[in-house]
N, C-alpha and C positions, 0 to 999 in steps of 0.2 A: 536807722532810716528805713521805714517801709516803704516797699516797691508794688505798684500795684500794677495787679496782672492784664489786666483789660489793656494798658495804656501803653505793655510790654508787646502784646502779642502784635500789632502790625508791624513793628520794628522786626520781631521777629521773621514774621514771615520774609521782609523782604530780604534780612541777612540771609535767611534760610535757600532763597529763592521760592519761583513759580511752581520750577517743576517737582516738586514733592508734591505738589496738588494735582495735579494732571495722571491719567491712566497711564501706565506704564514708565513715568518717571520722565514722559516726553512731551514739551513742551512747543510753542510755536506753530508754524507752517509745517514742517518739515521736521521730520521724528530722525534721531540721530541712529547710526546704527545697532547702537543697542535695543531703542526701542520698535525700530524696524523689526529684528529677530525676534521680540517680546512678540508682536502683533503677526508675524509670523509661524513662529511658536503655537497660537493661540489659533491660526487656521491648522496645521498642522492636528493638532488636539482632536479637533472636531471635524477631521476626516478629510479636508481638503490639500489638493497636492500643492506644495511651494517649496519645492526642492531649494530654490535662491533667489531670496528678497533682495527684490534691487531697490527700493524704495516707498518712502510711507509719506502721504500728505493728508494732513490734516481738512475736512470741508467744515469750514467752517460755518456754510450758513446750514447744513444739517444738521449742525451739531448745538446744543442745548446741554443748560446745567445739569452735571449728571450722566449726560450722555452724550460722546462724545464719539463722530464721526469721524474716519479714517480711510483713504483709501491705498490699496497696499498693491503696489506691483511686482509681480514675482516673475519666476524664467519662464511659466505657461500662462499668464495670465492676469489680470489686475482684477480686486475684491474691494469692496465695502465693507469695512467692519464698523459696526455701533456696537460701542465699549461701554459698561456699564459698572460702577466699579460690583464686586459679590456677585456676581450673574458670568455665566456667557456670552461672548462677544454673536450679534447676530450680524451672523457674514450673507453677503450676497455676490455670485460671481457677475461682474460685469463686461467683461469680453475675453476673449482670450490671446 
């Protein structure tokens, strides 16, 4: 019996789940904490302080295929990150 692949892969995906397709493995509203510390990690990286992410929400109406808006609140302050997958995330500090 041939199986044919086109007609395999959305099954796939959805056994697989979403979040293999989303930037840092996080899916939804609300980034779990492993993807919190990813998105944190990734300010950390690129010079900014987040000593302790307390939490990551997704903005959804910024965010577009591809690009994929984030904001992160940490112990000094809450950030904007647009995730891009191969690129650096472009962070902006939003208040402290």
């Amino acid at each position: 019996m041939r199986h044919d692949l086109k007609a395999a892969v959305p099954a796939l995906v959805l056994a697989l789940g979403v979040d293999m397709w989303t930037p840092f493995g996080v899916s939804g509203a609300w980034a779990d904490e492993a993807g919190t510390n990813a998105l944190a990690a990734e300010l950390r990286a690129q010079g900014f302080s987040c000593a302790k992410a307390e939490h990551a929400v997704r903005n959804a109406k910024l965010s577009v295929p591809n690009e994929t808006v984030w904001e992160i609140t940490c112990d000094n302050g809450v950030y904007r990150m647009t995730v891009v997958p191969d690129m650096a995330a472009k962070i902006e500090r939003l208040k402290k």
